[in-house]
C-alpha positions as CSV (number, residue, x, y, z in Angstrom):
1,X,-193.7,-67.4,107.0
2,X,-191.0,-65.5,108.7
3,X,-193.5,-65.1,111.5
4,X,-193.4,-68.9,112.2
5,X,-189.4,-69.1,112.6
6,X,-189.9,-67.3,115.9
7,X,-192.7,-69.5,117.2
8,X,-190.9,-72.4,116.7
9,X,-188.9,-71.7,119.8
10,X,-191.9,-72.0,121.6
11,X,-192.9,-75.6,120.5
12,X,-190.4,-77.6,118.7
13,X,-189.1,-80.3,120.5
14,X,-186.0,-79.3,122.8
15,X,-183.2,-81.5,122.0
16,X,-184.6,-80.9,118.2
17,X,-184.4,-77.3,118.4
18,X,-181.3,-77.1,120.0
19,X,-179.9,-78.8,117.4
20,X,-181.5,-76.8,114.8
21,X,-180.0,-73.7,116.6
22,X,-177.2,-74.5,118.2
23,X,-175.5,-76.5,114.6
24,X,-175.2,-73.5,112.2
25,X,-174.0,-71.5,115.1
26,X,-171.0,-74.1,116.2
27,X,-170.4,-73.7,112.1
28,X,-170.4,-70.1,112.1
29,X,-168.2,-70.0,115.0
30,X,-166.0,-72.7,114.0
31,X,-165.3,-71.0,110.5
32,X,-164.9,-68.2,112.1
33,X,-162.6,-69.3,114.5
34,X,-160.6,-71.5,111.7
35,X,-160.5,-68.1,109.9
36,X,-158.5,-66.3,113.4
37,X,-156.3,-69.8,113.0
38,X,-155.2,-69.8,110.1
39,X,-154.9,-66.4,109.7
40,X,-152.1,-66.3,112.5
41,X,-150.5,-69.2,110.8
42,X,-150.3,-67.5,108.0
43,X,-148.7,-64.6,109.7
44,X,-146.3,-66.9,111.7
45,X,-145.3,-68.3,107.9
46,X,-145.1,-65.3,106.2
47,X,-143.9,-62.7,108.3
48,X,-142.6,-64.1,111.5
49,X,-143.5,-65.0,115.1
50,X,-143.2,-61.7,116.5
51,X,-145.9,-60.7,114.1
52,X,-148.1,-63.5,116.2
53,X,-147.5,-61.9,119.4
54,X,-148.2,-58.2,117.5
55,X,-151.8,-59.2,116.4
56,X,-152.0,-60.5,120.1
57,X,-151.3,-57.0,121.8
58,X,-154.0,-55.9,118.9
59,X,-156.4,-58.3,119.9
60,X,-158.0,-57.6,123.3
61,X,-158.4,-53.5,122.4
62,X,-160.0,-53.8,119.0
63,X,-162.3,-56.6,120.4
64,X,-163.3,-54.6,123.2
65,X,-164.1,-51.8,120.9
66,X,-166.3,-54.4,118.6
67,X,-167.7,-55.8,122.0
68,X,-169.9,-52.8,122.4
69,X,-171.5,-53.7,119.7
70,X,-172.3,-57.9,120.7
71,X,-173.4,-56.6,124.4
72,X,-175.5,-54.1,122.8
73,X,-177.1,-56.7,120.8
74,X,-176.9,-59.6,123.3
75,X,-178.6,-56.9,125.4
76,X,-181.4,-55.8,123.1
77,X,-181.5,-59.6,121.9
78,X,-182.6,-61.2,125.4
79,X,-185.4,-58.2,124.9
80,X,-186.6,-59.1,121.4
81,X,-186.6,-62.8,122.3
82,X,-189.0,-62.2,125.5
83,X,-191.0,-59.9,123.1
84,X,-191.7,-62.0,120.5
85,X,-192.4,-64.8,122.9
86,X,-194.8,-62.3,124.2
87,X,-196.1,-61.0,121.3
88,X,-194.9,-58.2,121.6
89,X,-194.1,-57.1,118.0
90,X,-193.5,-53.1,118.6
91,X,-191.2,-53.6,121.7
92,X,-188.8,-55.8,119.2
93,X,-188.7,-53.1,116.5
94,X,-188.1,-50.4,119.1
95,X,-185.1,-52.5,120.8
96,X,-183.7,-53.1,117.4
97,X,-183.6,-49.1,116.1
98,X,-181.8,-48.6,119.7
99,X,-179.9,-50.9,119.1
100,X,-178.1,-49.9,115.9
101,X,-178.1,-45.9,117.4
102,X,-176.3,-47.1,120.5
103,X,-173.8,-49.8,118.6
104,X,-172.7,-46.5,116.2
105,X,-172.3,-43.6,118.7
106,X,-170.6,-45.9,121.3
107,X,-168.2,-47.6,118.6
108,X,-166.9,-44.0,116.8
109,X,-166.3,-42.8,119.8
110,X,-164.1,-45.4,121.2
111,X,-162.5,-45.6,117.8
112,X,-161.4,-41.8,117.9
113,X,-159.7,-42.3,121.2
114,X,-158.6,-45.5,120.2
115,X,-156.7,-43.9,117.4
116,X,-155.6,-40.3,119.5
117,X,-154.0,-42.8,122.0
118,X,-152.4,-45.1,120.0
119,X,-148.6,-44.7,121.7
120,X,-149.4,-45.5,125.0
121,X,-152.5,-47.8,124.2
122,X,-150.0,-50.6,122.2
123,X,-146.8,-50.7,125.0
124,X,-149.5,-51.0,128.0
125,X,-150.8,-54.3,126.0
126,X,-147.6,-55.5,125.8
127,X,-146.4,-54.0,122.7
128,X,-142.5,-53.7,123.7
129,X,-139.6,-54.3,121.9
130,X,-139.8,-55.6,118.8
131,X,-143.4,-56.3,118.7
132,X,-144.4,-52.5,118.9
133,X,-143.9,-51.3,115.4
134,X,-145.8,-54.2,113.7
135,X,-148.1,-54.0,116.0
136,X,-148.9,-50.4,115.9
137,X,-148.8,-51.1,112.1
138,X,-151.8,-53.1,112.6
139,X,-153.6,-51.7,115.3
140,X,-154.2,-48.1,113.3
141,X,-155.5,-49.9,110.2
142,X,-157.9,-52.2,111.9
143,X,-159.0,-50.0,114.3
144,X,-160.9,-48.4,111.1
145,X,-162.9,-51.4,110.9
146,X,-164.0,-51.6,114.5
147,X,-167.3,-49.9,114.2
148,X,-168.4,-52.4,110.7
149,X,-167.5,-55.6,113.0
150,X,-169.6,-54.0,116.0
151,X,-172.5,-54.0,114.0
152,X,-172.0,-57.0,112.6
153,X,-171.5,-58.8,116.0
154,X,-174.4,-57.0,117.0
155,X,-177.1,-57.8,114.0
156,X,-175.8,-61.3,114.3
157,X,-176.7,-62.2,117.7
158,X,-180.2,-60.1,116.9
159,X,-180.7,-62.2,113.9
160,X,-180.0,-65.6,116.0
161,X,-182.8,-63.9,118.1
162,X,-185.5,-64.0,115.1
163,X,-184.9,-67.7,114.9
164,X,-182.8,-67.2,112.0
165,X,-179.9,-69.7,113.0
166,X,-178.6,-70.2,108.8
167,X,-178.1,-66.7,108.1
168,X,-176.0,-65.6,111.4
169,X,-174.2,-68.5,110.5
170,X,-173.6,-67.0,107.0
171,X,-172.9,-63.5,108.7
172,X,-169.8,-66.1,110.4
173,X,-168.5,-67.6,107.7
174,X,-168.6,-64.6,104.7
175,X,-166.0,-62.7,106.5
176,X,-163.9,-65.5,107.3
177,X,-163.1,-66.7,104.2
178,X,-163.0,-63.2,102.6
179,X,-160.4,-62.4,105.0
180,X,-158.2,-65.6,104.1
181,X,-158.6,-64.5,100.5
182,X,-157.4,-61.0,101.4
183,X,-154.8,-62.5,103.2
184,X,-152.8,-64.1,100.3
185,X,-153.2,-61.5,98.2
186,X,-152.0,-58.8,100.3
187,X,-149.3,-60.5,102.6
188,X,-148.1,-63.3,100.0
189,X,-148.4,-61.9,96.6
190,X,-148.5,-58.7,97.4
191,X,-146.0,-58.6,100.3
192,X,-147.6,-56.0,102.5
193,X,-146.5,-57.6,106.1
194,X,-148.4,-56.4,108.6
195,X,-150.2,-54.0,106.9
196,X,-151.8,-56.6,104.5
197,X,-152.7,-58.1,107.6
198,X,-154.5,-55.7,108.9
199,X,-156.1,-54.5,105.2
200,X,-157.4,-58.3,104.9
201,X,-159.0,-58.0,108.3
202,X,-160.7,-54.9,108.3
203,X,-162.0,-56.1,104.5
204,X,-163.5,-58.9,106.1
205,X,-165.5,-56.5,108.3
206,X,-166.9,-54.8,105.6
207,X,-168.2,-57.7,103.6
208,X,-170.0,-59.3,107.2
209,X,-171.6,-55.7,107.2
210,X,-172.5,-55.5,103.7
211,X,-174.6,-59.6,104.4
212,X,-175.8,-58.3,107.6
213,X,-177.3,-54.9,106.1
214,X,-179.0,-57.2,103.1
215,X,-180.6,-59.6,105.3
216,X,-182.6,-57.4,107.2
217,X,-183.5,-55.1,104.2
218,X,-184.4,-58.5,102.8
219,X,-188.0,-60.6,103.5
220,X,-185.8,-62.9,105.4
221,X,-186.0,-60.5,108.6
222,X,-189.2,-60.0,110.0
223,X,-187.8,-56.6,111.7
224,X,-188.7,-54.2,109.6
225,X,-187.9,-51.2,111.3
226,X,-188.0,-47.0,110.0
227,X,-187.0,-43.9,111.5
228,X,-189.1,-43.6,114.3
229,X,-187.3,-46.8,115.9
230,X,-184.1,-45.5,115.9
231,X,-184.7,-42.4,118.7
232,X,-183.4,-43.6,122.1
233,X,-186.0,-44.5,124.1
234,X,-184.7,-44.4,128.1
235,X,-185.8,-48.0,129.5
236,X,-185.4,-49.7,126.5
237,X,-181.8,-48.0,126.8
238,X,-181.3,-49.2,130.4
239,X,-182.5,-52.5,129.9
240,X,-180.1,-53.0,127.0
241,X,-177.4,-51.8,128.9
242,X,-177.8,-53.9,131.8
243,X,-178.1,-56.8,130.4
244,X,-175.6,-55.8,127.8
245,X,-173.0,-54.4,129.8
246,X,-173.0,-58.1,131.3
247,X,-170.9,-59.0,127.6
248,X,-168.7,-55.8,128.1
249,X,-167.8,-56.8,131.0
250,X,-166.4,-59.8,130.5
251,X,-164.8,-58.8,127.4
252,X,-163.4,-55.4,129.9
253,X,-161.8,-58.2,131.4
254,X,-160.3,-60.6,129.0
255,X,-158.8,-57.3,127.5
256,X,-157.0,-56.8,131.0
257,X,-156.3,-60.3,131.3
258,X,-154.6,-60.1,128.4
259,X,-152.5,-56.8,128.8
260,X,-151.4,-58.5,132.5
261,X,-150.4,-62.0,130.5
262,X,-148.5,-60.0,128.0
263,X,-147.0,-58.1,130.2
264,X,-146.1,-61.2,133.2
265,X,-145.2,-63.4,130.4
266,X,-143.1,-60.7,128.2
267,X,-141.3,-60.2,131.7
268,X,-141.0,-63.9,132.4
269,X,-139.7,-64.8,128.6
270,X,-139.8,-62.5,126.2
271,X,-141.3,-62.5,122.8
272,X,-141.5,-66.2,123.0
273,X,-143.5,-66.4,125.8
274,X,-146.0,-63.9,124.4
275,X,-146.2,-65.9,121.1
276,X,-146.7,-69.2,122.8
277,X,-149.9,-67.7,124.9
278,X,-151.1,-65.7,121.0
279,X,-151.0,-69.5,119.6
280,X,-152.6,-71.1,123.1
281,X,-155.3,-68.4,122.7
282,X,-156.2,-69.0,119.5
283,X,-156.7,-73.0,120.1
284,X,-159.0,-71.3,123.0
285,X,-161.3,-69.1,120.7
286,X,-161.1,-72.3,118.0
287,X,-160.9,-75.7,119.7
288,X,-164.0,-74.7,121.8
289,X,-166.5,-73.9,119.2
290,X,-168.9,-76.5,119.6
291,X,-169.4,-75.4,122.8
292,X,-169.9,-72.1,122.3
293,X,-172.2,-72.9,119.6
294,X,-174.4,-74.9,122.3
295,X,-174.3,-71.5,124.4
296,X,-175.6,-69.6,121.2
297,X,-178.1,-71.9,120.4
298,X,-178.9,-72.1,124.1
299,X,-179.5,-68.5,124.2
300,X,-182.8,-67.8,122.3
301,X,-184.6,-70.9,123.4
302,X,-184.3,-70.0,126.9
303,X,-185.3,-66.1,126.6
304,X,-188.2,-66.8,123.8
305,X,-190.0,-70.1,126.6
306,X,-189.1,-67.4,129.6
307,X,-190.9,-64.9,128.1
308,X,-193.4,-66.8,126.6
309,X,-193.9,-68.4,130.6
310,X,-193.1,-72.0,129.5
311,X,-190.6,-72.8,132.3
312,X,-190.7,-76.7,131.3
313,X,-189.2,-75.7,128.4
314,X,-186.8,-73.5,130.0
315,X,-185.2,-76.0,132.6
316,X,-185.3,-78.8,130.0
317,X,-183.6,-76.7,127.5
318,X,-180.8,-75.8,130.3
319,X,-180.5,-79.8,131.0
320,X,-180.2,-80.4,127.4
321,X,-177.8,-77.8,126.6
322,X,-175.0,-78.9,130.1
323,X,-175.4,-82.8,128.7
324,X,-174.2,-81.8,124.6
325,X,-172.1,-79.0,126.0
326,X,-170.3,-81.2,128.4
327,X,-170.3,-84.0,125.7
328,X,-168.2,-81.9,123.4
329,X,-165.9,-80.2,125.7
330,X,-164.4,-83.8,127.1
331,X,-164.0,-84.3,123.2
332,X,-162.1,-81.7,123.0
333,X,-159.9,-81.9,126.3
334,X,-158.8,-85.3,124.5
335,X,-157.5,-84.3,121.5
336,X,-155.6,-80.9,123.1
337,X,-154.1,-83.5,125.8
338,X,-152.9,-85.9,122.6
339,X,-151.8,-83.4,120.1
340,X,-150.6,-80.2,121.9
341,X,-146.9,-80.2,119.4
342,X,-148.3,-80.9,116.1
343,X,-150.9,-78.2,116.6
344,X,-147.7,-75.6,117.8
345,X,-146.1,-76.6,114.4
346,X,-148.8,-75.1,112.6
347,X,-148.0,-72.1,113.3
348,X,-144.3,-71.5,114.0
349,X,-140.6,-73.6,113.4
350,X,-139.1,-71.5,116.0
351,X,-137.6,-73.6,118.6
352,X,-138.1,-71.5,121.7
353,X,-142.3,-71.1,120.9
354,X,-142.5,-75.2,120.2
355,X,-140.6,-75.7,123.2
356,X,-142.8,-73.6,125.5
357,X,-146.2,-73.6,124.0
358,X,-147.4,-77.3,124.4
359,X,-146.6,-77.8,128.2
360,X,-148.8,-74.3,128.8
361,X,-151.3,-75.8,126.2
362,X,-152.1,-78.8,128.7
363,X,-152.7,-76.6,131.4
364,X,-154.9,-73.9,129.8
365,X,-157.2,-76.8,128.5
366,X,-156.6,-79.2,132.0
367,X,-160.4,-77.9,133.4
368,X,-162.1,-78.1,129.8
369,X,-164.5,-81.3,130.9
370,X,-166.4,-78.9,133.7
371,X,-166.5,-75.7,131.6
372,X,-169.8,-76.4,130.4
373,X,-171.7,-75.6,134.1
374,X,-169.7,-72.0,133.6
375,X,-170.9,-71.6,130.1
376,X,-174.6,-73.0,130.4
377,X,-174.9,-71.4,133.4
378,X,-174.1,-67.5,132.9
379,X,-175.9,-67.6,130.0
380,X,-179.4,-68.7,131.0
381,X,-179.3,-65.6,133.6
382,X,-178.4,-63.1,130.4
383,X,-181.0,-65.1,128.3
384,X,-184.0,-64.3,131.0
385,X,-182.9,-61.1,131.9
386,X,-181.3,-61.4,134.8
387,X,-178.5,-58.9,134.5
388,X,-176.8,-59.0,138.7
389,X,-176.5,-62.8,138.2
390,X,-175.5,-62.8,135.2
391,X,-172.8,-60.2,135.8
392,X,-171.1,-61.7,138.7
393,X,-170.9,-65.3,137.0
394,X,-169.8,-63.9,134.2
395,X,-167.2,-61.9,136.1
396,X,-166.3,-65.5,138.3
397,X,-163.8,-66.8,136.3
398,X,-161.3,-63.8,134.9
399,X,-162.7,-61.1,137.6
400,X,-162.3,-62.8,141.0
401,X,-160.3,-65.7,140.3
402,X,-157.8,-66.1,137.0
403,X,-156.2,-61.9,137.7
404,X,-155.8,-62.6,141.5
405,X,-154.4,-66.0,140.2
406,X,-151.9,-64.7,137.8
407,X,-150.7,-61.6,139.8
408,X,-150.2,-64.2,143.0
409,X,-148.7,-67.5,141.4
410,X,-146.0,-66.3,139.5
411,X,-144.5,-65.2,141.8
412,X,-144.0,-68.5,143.2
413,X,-143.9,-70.6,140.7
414,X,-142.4,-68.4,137.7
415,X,-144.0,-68.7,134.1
416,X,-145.8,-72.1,135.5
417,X,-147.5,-70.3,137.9
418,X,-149.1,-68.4,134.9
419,X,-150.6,-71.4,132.9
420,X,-151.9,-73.8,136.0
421,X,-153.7,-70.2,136.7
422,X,-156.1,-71.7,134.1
423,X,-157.4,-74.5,135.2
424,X,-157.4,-73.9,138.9
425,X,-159.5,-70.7,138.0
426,X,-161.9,-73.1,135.9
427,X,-162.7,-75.5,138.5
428,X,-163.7,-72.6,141.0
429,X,-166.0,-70.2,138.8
430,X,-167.5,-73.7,137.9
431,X,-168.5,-74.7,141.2
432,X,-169.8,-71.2,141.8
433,X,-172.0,-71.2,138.8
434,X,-173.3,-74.7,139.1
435,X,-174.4,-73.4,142.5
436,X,-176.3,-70.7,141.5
437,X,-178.2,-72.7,138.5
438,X,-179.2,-75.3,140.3
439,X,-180.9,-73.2,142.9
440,X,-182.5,-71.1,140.4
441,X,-183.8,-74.1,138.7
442,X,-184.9,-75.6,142.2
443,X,-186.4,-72.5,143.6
444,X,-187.2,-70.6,140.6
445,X,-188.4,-72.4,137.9
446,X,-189.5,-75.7,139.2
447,X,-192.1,-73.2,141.9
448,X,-193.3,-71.4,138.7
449,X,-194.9,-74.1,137.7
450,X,-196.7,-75.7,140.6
């Protein structure tokens, strides 16, 4: 039965299966992405808006630690996916063993020096002033936590892989409402501030990694895996890591993106600044989730019909995928362009932060329409395993244009100069991308056929 799941990628309808996948993964991403909002209003309410901008400086280390583990298994789940397209049952379990060795010994590691270089690790990120004590508060406690969301980030996108869209969206949602339960009891009634905080999110780690280990101990999996798989074997290990190191990557460079915001913006206005781009960042990782859940659906369906040699399928799912994707996103663009103040007022009454944050909203969002080419595009190189290509375009945006942007415009244009950054660097990485897909699909796939 579980057998079947997997084939389906290989003959359900397109625009069907899309659906099928791409649905529970918008919900998983959506709750989990409510879960990050409301957690920060929450801390806004309860604590204060400099604990906002704490959690911020938090943010781009502890998720670059956990990123090892979603480029390990985005890595070893392009692999699977082309396996079991292929039949290739033994490959899949092998990947999968790797995969768990890697995501542990990489994430302890980086967890230990993590921890050893917490003092100059927290003011680098922006950490200054008033924000560093809560925010080295937090950072030491969730740090603990890193290697359980690693692995969870990792089984997730492997059981996405399987055809199993339900359950990774379970793996999303069990956390995030675990960790706004933990969150009222240990910062309201308990009145543990920052460190309640940061108890309720590594809590929420631990139960995603307690679902995660169940479901593929359970019959649901179809990965059953023993000792053997877990010994590193050397090009499974390098195929992994070049397609996964794609993922770390990017997420290398939204953490220095974010320690040169904090850091321009902190210089530029102070705490205020710094808590208007926390509250801008979250609409990012929230008001987008549909699309992202297109990319995630997006993903398997492309690497199962490349694998499996059906490059119909593959160019029709990338067609299919650009016209929902690009659907949703001008939905979104709307509502951010109506309601950018009553959204601020979630999370904050100070005046300074709802004077600032809605102007910079508008321009962070001003490209959204387009984004879709970006998205769409990087992906189907990492589904297909195609690591270059997929590097660079996934590098286009933050790499070679939004870093150079930021560095260069502000100092022209002051703390504008920072937020039309955004969009200008949207439009460019989208043309770039859009390129490069259309000539794969033109040269590539469409010749595969004939």
């Amino acid at each position: 039965m579980a057998k079947v799941s997997s084939q389906e990628l290989g003959n359900q309808p397109i625009g069907k299966l899309l659906i099928k996948q791409a649905v529970p993964a918008s919900i998983g991403i959506l709750v989990m992405s409510l879960n990050i909002l409301i957690d920060t209003i929450f801390v806004g309410q309860w604590i204060g808006p400099v604990a906002i901008a704490a959690i911020n400086v938090v943010l781009p280390v502890s998720f670059f630690i956990a990123a090892l583990g979603m480029s390990i298994g985005i890595g070893g789940s392009s692999i699977i996916s082309r396996a079991l397209g292929a039949n290739n049952a033994p490959k899949a379990l092998k990947t999968f063993g790797n995969q768990i060795t890697l995501t542990i010994l990489l994430t302890v590691v980086m967890v230990i020096f993590g921890l050893w270089l917490i003092d100059g690790i927290v003011p680098s990120f922006g950490g200054k002033g008033a924000i560093f004590a809560p925010a080295k508060v937090y950072y030491k406690i969730v740090l603990y936590g890193v290697p359980f969301l690693a692995l969870c980030m990792m089984g997730n996108t492997v059981i996405r892989a399987e055809g199993k869209p339900k359950f990774a969206m379970y793996a999303m949602m069990i956390p995030s409402v675990g960790n706004l339960l933990l969150d009222y009891v240990f910062i309201n009634v308990l009145d543990f501030g920052m460190a309640g905080a940061a108890w309720a999110t590594t809590g929420s780690y631990l139960l995603c990694f307690g679902f995660i280990l169940w479901f593929f101990l359970s019959k649901h999996s179809e990965l059953k895996i023993d000792i053997s798989h877990f010994g590193l074997n050397r090009p499974i290990v390098s195929e992994i890591s070049s397609l996964g190191f794609v993922t770390l990557a990017r997420q290398a460079v939204v953490s220095i993106t974010y320690l040169f915001m904090n850091n321009i913006l902190y210089d530029l206005g102070g705490e205020s600044s710094v808590t208007a781009y926390a509250i801008v960042g979250r609409m990012l990782m929230f008001a987008l989730f549909p699309v992202y859940g297109i990319t995630q659906g997006f993903l398997p369906i492309a690497g199962y019909n490349y694998g499996a040699k059906q490059y119909d399928r593959v160019k029709e799912s990338i067609y299919t995928a650009l016209k929902y994707a690009a659907g949703l996103a001008t939905l979104v663009f709307i509502l951010l362009m109506l309601f950018p103040e009553a959204i601020t007022t979630l999370f904050t009454s100070d005046a300074e932060v709802l004077k600032e944050t809605p102007p910079a909203m508008r321009w962070v969002f001003a490209a959204t329409p387009i984004i879709a080419a970006q998205l769409i595009g990087a992906a189907y190189f990492q589904a297909v395993g195609k690591a270059v290509p997929a590097l660079l375009l996934t590098l286009t945006r933050q790499g070679f244009f939004f870093i150079p942007l930021i560095l260069i415009l502000p100092l022209y244009y002051g703390e504008i100069g920072v937020w039309i950054s955004f969009p200008i660097a949207d439009v460019l990485s989208t043309i770039v991308t859009a390129y490069f897909l259309h000539r794969e699909v033109k040269l590539k796939l469409s010749k595969a056929q004939v």
